[in-house]
N, CA, C and O atoms as a GROMACS GRO file, in nm:
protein
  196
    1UNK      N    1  11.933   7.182   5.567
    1UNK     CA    2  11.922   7.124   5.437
    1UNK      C    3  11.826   7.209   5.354
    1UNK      O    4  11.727   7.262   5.405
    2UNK      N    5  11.866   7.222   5.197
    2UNK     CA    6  11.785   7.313   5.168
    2UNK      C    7  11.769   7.221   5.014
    2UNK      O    8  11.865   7.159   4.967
    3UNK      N    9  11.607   7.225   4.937
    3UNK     CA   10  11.606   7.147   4.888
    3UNK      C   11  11.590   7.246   4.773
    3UNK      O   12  11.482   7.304   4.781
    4UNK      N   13  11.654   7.278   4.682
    4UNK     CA   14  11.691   7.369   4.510
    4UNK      C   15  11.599   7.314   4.438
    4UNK      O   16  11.621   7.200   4.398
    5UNK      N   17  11.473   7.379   4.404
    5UNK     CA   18  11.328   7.316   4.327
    5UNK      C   19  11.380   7.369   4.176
    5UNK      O   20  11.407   7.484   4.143
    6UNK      N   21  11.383   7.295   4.128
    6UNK     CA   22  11.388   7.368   3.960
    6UNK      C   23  11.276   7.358   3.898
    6UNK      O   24  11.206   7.263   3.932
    7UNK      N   25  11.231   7.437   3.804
    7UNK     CA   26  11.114   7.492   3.763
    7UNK      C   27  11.108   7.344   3.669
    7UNK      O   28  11.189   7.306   3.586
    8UNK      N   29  10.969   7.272   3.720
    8UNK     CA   30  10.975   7.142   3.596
    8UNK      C   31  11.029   7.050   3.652
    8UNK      O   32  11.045   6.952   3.579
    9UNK      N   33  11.076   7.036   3.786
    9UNK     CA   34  11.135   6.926   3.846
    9UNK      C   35  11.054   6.872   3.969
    9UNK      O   36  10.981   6.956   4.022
   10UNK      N   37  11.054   6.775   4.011
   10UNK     CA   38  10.956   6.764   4.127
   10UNK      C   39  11.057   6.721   4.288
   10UNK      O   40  11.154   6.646   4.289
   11UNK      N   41  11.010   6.779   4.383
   11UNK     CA   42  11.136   6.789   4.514
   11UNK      C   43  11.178   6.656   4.507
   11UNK      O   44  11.274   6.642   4.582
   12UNK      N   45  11.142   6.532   4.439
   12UNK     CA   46  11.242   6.432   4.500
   12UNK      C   47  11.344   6.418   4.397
   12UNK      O   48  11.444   6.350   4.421
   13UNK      N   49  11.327   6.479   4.276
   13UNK     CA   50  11.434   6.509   4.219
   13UNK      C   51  11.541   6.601   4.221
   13UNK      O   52  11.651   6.598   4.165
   14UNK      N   53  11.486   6.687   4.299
   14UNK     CA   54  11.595   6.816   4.274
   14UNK      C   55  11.716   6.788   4.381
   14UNK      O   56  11.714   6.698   4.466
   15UNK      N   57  11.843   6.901   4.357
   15UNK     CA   58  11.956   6.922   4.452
   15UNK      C   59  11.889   6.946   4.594
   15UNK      O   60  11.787   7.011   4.615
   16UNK      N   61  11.969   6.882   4.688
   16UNK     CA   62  11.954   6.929   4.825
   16UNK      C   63  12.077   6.961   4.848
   16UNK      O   64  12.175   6.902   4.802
   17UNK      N   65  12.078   7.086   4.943
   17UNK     CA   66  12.221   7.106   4.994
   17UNK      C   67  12.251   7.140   5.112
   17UNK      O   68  12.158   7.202   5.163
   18UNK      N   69  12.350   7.126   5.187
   18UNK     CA   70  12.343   7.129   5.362
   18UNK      C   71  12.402   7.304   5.412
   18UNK      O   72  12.510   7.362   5.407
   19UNK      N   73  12.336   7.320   5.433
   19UNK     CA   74  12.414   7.465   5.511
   19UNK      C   75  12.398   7.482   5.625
   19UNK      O   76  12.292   7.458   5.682
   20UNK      N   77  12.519   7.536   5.692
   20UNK     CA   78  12.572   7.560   5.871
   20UNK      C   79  12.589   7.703   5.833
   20UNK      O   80  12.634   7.759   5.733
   21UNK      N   81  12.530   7.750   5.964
   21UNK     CA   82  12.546   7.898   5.998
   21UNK      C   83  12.687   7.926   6.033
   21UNK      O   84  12.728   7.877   6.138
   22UNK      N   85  12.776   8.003   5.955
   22UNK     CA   86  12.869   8.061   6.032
   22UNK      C   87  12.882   8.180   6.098
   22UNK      O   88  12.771   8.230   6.116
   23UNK      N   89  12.971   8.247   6.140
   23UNK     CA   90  12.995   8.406   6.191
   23UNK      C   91  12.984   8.522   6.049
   23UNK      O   92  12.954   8.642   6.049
   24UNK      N   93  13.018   8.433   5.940
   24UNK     CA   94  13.070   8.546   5.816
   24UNK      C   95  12.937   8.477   5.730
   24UNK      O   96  12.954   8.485   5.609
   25UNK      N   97  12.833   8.424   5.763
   25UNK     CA   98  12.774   8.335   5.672
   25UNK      C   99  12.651   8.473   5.587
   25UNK      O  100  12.603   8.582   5.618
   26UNK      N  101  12.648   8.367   5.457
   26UNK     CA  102  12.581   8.484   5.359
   26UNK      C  103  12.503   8.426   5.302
   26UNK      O  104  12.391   8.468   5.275
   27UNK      N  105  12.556   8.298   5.267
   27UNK     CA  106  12.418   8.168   5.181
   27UNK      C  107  12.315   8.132   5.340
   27UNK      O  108  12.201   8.161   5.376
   28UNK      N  109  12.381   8.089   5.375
   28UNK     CA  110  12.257   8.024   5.491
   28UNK      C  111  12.145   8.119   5.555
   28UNK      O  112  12.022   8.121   5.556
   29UNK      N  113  12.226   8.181   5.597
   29UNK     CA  114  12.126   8.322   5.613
   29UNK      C  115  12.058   8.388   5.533
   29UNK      O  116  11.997   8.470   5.602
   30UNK      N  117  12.030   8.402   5.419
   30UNK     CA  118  11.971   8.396   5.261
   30UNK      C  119  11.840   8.282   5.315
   30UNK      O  120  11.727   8.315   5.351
   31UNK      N  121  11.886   8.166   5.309
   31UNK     CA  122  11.768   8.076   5.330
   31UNK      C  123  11.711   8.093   5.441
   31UNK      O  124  11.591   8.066   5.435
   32UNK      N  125  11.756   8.135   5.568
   32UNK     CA  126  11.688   8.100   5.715
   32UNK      C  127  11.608   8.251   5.695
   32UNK      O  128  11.500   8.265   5.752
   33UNK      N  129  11.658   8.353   5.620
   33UNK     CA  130  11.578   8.474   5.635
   33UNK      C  131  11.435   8.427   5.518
   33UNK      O  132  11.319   8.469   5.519
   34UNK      N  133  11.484   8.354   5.450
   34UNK     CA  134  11.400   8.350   5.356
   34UNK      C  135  11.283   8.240   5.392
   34UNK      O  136  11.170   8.255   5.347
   35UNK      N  137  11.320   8.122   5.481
   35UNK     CA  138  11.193   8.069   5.524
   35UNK      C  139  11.130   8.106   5.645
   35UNK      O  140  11.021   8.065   5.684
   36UNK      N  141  11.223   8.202   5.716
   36UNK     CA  142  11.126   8.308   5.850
   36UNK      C  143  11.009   8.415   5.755
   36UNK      O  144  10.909   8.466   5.806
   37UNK      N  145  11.053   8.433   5.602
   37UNK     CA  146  10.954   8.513   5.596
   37UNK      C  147  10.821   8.428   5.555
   37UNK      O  148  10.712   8.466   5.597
   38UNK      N  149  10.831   8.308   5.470
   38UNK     CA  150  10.724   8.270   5.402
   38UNK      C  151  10.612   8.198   5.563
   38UNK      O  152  10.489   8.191   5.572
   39UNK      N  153  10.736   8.149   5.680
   39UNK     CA  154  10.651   8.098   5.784
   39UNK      C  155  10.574   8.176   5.878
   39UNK      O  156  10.489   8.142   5.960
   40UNK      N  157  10.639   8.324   5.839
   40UNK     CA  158  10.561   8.435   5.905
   40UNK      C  159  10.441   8.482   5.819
   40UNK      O  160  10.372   8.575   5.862
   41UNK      N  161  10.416   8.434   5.723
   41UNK     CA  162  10.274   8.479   5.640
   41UNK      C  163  10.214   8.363   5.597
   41UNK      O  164  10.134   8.364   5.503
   42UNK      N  165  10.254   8.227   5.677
   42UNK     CA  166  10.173   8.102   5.649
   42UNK      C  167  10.051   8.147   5.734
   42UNK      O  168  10.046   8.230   5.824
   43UNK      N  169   9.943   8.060   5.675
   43UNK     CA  170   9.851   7.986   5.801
   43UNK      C  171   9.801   7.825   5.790
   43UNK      O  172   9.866   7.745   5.724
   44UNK      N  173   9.727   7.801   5.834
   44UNK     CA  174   9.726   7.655   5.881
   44UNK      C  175   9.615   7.658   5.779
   44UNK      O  176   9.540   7.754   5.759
   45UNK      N  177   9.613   7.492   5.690
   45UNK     CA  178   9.522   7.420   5.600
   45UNK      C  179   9.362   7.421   5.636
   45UNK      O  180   9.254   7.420   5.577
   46UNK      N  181   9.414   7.423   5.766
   46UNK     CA  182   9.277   7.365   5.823
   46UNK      C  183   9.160   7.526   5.858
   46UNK      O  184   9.043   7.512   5.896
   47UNK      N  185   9.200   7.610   5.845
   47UNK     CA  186   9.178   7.765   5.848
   47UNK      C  187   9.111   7.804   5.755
   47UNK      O  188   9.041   7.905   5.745
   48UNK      N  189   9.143   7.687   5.655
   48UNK     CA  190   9.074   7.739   5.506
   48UNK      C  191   8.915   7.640   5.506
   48UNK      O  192   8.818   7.656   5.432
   49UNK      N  193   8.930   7.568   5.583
   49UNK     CA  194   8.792   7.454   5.577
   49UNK      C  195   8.621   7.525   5.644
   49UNK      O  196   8.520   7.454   5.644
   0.00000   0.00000   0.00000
């Protein structure tokens, strides 16, 4: 599930949309590459205290 933030909107308003990985897939993989990168340069809240 991927939740489409629009600039000015707040997440319980915005589009959510479901995506399955396929063999030929191009959207989903877009997102799964795209939240492996932001979770690979997270750190934890508590890191900052």
């Amino acid at each position: 599930m991927v939740n489409l933030h629009a600039y000015g909107t707040r997440a319980s308003g915005a589009l959510v949309i479901y995506l399955a990985r396929t063999e030929t897939d191009t959207a989903a993989a877009t997102y799964v590459d795209s939240f492996e990168r932001v979770w690979a340069g997270a750190e934890s809240a508590m890191s900052r205290l």
